[in-house]
C-alpha positions as CSV (number, residue, x, y, z in Angstrom):
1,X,0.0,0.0,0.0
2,X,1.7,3.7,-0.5
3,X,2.1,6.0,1.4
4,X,3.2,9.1,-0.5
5,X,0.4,10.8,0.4
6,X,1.3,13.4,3.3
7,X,-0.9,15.8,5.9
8,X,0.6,18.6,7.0
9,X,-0.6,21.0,9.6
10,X,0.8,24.1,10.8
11,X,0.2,27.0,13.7
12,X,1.7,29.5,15.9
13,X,1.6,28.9,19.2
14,X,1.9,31.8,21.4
15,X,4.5,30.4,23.8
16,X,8.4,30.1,23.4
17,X,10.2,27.4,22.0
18,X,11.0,25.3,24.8
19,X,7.4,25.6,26.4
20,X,6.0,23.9,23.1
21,X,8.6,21.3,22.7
22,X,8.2,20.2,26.3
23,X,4.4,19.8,25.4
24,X,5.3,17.7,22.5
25,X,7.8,15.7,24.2
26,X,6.7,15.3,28.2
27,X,4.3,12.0,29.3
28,X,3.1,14.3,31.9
29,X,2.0,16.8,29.1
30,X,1.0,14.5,26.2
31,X,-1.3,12.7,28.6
32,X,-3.5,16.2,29.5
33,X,-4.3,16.8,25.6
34,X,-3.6,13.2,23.4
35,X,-6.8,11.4,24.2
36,X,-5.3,10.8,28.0
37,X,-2.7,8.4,26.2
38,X,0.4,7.7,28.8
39,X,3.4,8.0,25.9
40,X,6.5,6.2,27.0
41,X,10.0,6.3,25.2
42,X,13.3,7.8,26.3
43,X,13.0,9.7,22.9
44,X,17.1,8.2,21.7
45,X,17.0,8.0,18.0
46,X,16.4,4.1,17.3
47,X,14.1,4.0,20.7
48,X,10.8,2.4,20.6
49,X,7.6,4.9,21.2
50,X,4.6,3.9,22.9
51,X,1.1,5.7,23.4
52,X,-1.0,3.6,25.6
53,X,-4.4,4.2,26.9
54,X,-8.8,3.7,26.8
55,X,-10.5,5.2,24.3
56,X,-14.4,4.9,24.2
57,X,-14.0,1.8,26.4
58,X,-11.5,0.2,24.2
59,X,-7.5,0.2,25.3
60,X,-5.4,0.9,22.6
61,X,-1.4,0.6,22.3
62,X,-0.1,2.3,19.5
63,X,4.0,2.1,18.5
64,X,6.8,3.3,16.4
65,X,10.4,4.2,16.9
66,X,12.0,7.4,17.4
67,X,14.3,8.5,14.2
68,X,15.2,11.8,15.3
69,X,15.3,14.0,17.8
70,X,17.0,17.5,18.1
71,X,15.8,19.2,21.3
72,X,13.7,22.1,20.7
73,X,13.8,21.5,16.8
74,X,12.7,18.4,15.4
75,X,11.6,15.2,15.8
76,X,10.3,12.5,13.7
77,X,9.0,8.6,14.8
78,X,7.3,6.3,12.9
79,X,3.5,5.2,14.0
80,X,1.7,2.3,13.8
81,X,-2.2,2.9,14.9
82,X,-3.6,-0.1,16.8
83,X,-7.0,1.1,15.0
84,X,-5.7,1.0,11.9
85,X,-6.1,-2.8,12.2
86,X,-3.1,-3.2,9.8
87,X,-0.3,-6.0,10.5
88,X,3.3,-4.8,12.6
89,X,5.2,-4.6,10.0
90,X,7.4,-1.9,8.8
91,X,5.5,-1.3,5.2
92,X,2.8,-0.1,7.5
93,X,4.0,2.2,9.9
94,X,3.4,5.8,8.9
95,X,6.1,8.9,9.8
96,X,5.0,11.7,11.7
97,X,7.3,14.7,12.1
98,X,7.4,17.5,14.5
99,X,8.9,20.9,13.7
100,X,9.4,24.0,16.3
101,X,10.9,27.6,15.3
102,X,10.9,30.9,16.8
103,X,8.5,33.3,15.2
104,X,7.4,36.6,16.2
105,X,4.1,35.5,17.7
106,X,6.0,32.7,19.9
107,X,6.3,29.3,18.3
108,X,5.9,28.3,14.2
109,X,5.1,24.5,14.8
110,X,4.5,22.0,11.8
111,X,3.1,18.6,11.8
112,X,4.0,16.2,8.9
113,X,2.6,12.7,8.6
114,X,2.7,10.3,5.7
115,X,-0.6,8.6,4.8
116,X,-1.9,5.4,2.7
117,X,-4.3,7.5,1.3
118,X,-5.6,11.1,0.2
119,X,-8.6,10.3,2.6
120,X,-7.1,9.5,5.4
121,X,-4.4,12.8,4.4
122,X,-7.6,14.7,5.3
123,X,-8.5,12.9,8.1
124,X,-4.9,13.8,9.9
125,X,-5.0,17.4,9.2
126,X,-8.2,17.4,11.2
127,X,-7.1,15.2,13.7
128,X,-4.1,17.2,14.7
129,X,-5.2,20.2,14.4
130,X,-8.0,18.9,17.3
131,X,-5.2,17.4,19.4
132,X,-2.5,20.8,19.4
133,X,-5.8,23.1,19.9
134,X,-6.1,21.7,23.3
135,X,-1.8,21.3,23.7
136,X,-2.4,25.5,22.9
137,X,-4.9,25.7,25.3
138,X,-2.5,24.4,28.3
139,X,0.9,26.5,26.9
140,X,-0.9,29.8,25.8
């Protein structure tokens, strides 16, 4: 299945740098605005990634691996849904990619993920930009 199809989303959050990336990167943070998922990783390049949690009654584990990570900059893992249903195996873990630079307002942040498909492109951009309203709401 391909994945070449990517959802981007992008805001200014109007908070420094560091404030931002610590709500990106902290358990303690994550937890408060991600759907209450407890994320666990040491975030070393080549680490595993884990977002665990209930959602509607369900529990859900959903992994990856870290591939980068440059404090207060950038970092990138690769993400495997438990909802998508899909078999653990590499071909079908997505990337997702965090981005954090100075602007005037406070912080430029940019979410890219890669997709299987243009609807669930769409469906991303929506999603994040639900998720990093309330992550605003706790930094602003």
């Amino acid at each position: 299945m391909q994945k070449n199809h990517l959802a981007t989303y992008t805001t200014v959050v109007k908070a420094p740098v560091e404030k931002v990336w610590d709500a990106l990167t902290n358990p303690e943070m994550v937890k408060k605005y991600f759907f209450g998922s407890d994320l666990d990783t040491d975030w070393k390049v080549g680490s595993p990634i884990f977002w665990r949690g209930d959602y509607e009654g369900k529990g859900y584990v959903d992994k990856g691996h870290v591939l980068e990570y440059e404090a207060n900059r950038r970092l990138s893992f690769s993400y495997l849904s438990s909802w998508a249903q899909m078999e653990d195996k590499p071909e079908n873990y997505l990337m997702v990619t965090y981005e954090v630079s100075p602007v005037e307002e406070g912080t430029r942040l940019v979410i890219t993920q890669s997709n299987y498909d243009a609807e669930r492109a769409r469906h991303s951009e929506i999603n994040w930009a639900s998720v990093m309203e309330g992550m605003k709401k706790l930094v602003e």
